[in-house]
SEKERO-444706 format. One line per 10 residues: number of its first residue (from 0); their letters; for each residue x, y, z of N, C-alpha, C, O. Coordinates in Angstrom, 3 decimals. Each point is the difference from the previous one (the first is absolute). Layout:
N
NUM) a) X,Y,Z,X,Y,Z,X,Y,Z,X,Y,Z; ...
END
This chain:
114
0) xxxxxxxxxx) 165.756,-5.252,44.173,-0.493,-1.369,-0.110,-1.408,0.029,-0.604,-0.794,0.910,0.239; 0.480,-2.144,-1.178,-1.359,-0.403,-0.441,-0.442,-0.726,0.688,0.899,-0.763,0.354; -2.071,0.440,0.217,-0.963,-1.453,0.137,-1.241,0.177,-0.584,-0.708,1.000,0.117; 0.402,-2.272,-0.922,-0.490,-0.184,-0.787,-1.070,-1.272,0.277,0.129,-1.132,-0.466; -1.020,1.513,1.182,-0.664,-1.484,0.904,-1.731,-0.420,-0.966,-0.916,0.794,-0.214; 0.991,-2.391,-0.216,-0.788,-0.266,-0.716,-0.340,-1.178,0.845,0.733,-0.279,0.949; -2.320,-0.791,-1.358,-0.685,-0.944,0.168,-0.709,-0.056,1.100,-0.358,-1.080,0.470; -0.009,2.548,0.224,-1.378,-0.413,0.846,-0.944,-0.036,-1.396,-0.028,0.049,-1.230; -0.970,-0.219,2.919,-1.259,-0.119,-0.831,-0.889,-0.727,0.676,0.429,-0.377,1.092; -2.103,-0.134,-1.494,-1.063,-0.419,0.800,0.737,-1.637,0.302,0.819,-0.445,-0.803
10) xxxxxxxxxx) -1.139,-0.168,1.771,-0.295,-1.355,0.100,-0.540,-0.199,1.392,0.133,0.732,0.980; -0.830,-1.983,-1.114,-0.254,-0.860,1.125,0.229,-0.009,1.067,1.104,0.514,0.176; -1.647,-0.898,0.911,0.526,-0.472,1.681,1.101,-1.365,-0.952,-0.282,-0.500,-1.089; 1.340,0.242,1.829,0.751,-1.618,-0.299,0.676,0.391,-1.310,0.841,-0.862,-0.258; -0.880,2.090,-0.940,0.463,0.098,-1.092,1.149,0.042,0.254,0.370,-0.398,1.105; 0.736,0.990,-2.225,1.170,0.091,-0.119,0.114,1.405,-1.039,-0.829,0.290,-0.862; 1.770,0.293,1.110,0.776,1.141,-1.068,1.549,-0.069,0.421,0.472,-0.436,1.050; 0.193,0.991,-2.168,0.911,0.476,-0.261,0.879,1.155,-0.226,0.445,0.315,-1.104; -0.257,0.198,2.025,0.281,1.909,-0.209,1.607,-0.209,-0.856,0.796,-0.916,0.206; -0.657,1.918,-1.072,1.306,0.496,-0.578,0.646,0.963,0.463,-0.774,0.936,0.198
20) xxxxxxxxxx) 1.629,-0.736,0.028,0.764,1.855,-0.208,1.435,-0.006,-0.559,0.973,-0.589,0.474; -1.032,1.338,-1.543,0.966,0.355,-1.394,0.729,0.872,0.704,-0.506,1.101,-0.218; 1.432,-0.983,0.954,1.464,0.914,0.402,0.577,0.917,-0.973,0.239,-0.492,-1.103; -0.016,1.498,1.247,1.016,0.813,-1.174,0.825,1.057,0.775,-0.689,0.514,0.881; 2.319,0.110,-0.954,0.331,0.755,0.606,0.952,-0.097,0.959,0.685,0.954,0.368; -0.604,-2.082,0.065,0.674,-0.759,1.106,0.818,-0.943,-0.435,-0.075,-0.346,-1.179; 0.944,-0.202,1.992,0.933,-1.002,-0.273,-1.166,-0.678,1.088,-0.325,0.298,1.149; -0.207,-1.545,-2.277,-0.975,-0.425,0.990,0.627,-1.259,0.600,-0.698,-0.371,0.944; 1.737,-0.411,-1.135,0.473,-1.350,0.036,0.014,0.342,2.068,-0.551,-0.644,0.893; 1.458,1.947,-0.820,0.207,0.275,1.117,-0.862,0.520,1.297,0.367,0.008,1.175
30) xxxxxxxxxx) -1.660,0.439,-1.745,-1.210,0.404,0.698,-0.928,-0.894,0.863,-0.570,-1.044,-0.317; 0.568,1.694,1.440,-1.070,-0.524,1.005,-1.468,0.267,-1.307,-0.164,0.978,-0.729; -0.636,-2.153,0.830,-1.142,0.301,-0.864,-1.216,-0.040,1.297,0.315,-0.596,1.030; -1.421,1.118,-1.107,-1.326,-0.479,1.220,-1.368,0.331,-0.946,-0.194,0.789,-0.925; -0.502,-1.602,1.493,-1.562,0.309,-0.516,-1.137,0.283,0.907,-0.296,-0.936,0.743; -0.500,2.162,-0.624,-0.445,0.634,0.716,-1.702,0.218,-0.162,-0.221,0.035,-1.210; -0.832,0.096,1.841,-1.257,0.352,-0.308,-0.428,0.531,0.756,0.555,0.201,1.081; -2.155,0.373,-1.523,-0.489,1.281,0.657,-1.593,-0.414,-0.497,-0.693,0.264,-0.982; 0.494,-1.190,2.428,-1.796,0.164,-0.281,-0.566,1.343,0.153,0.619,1.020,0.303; -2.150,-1.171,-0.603,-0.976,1.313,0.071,-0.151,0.272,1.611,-0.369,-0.754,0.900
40) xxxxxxxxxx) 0.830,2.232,-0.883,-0.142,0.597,1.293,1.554,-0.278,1.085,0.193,0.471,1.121; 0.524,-1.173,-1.747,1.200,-0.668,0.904,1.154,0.428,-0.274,0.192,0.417,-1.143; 0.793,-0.404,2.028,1.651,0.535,-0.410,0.485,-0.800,-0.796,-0.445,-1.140,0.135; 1.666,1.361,-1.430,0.668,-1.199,-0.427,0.503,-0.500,1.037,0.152,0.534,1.098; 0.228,-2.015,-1.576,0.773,-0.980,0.740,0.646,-0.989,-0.707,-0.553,-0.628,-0.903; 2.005,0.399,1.353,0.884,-1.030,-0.467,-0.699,-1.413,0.005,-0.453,-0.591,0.981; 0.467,0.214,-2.191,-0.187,-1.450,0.161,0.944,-1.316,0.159,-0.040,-0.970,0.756; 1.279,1.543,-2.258,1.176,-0.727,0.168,1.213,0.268,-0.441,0.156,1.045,-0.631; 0.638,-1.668,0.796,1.222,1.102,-0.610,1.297,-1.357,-0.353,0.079,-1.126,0.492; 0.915,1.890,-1.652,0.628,-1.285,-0.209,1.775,0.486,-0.466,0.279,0.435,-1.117
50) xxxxxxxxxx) 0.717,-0.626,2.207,1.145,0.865,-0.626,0.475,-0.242,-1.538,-0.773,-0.401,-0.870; 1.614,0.581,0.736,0.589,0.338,-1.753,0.586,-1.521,-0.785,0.291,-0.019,-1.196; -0.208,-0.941,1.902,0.248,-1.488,-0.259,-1.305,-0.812,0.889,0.198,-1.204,0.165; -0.980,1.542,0.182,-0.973,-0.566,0.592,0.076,-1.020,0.975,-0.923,-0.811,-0.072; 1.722,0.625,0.927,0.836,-0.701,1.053,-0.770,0.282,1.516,-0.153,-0.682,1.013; -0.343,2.413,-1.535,-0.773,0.286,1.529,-1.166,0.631,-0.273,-0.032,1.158,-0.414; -1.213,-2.018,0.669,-1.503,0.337,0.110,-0.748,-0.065,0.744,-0.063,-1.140,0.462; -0.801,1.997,0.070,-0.698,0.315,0.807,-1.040,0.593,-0.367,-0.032,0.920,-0.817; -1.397,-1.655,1.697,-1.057,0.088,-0.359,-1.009,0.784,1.025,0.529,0.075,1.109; -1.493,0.376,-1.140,-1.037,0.600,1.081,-0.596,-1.491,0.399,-0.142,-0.990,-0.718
60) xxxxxxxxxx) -0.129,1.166,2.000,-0.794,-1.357,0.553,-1.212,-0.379,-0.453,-0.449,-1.145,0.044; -0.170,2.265,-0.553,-1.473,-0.594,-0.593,0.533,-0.518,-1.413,-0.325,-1.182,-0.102; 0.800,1.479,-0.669,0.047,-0.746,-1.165,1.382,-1.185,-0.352,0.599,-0.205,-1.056; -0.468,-0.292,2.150,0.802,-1.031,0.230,-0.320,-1.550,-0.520,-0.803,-0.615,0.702; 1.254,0.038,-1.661,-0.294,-1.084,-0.334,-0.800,0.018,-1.117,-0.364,-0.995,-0.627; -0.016,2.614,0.289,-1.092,0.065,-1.454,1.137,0.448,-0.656,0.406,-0.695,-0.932; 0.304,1.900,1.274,0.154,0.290,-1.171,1.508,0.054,-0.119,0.520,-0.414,1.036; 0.570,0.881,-2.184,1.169,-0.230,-0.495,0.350,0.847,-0.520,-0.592,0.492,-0.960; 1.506,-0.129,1.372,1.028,1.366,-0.857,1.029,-0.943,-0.400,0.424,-1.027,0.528; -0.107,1.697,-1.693,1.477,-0.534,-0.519,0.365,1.324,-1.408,-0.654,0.976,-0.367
70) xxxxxxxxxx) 1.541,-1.358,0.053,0.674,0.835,-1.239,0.814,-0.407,-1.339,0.629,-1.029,-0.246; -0.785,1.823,-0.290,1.257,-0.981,-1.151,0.608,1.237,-0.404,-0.694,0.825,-0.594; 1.908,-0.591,0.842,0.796,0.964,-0.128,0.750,0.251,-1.307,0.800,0.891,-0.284; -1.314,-2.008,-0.504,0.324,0.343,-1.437,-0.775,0.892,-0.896,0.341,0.668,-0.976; -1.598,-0.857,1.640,-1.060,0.747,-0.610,-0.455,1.076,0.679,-1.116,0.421,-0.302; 1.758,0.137,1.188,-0.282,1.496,0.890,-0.956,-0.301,0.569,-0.639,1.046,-0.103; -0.312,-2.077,0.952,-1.441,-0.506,0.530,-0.314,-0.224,0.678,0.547,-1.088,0.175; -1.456,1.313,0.984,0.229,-0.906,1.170,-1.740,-0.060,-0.339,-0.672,0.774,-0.682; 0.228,-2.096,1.500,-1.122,-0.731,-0.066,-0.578,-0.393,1.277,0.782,-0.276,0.910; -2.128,0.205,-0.694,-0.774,0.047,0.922,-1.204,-0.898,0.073,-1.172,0.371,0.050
80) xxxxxxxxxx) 1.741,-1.918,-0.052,-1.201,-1.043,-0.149,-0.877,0.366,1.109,0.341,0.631,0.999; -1.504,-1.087,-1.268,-1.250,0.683,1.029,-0.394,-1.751,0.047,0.102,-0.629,-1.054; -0.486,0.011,2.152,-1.113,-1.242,-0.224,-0.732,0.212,1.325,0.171,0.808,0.912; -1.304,-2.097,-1.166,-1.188,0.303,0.995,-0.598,1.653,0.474,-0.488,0.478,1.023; 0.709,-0.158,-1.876,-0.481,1.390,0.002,-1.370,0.447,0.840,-1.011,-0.505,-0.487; 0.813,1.211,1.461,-0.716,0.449,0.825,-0.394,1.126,-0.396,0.816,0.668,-0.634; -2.151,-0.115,0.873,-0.662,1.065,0.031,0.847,1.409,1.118,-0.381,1.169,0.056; 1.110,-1.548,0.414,0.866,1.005,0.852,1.040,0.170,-0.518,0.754,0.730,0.643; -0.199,-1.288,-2.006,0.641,-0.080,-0.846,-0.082,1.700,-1.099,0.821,0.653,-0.644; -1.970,-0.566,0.887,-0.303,0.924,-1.144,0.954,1.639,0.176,0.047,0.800,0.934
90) xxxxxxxxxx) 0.483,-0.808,-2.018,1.026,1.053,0.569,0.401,1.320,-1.224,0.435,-0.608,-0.978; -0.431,1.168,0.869,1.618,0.416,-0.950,0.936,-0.744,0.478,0.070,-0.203,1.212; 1.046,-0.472,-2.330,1.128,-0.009,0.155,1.260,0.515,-0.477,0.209,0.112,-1.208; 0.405,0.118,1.834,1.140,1.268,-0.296,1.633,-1.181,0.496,0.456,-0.575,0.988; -0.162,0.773,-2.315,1.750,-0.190,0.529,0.738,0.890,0.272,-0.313,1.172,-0.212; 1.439,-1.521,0.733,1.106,1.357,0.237,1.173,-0.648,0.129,0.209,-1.209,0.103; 0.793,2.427,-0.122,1.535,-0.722,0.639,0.202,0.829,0.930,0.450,1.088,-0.359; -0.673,-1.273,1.655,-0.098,0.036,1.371,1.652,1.144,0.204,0.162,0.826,0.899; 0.361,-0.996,-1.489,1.221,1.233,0.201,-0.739,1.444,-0.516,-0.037,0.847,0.892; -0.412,-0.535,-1.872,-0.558,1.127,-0.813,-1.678,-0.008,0.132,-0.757,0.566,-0.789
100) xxxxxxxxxx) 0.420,-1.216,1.783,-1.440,0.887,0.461,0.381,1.457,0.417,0.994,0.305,0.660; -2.085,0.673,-1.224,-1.476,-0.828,-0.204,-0.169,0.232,-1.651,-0.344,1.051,-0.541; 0.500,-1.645,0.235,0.622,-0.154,-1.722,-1.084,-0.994,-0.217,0.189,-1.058,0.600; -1.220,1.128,-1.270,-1.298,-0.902,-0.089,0.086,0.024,-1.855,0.534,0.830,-0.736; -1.387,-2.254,0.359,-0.291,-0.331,-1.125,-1.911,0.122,0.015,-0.761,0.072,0.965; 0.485,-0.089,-2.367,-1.679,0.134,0.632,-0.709,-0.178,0.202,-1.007,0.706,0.025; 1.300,-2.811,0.487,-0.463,-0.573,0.957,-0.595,-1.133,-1.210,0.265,0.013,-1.202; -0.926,-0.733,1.761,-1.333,-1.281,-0.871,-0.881,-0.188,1.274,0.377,-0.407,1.099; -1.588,0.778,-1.468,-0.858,-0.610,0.443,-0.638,-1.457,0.285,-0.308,-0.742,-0.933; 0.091,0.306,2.592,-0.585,-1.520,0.061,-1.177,0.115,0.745,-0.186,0.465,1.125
110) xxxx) -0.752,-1.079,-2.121,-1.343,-0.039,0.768,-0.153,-1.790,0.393,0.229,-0.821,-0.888; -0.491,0.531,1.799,-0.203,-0.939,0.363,-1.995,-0.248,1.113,-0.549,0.426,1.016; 0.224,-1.550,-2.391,-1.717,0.661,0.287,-0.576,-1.250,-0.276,0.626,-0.780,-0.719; -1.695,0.474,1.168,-0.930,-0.792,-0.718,-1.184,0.341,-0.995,-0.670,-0.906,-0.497
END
């Protein structure tokens, strides 16, 4: 498997981003997809995860109501709206497909700063 994770980057307390990750390797239509981060000094941790028709999602409690996973399975992708973005926000983010950990892509960086 590939992951291929793009659109961190600096913003704001209250900003918004958009994370990408480009799939390759997999029959992805059928894949558990999840998106994962790893602040400074901290273990990764699941944030959210979304099965292979997107029917079942589940989120970490802190970022509940900000942010959005979804996918488009035409385009091998799954996506990671970020809003109201918090300074505890600031992370690597890493996707995966939760069957074939620890199978890592090489992450995007989010700084979230004033």
């Amino acid at each position: 498997v590939q992951l291929v994770e793009s659109g961190g980057g600096l913003v704001q307390p209250g900003g918004s981003l958009r994370l990408s990750c480009v799939v390759s390797g997999i029959d992805f239509n059928i894949e558990e997809m999840a998106w994962y981060r790893q602040a400074p000094g901290k273990q990764r941790e699941l944030v959210a995860r979304i099965n292979g028709d997107g029917t079942y999602i589940y989120y970490q409690d802190s970022v509940k109501d900000r942010f959005t996973i979804s996918r488009d399975n035409n385009q091998n992708t799954v996506y990671l709206q970020m809003n109201s973005l918090k300074p505890e926000d600031t992370a690597v983010y890493y996707c995966s497909v939760p069957r074939l950990l620890p199978a890592w892509g090489q992450g995007t960086h989010v700084t979230v700063s004033s």
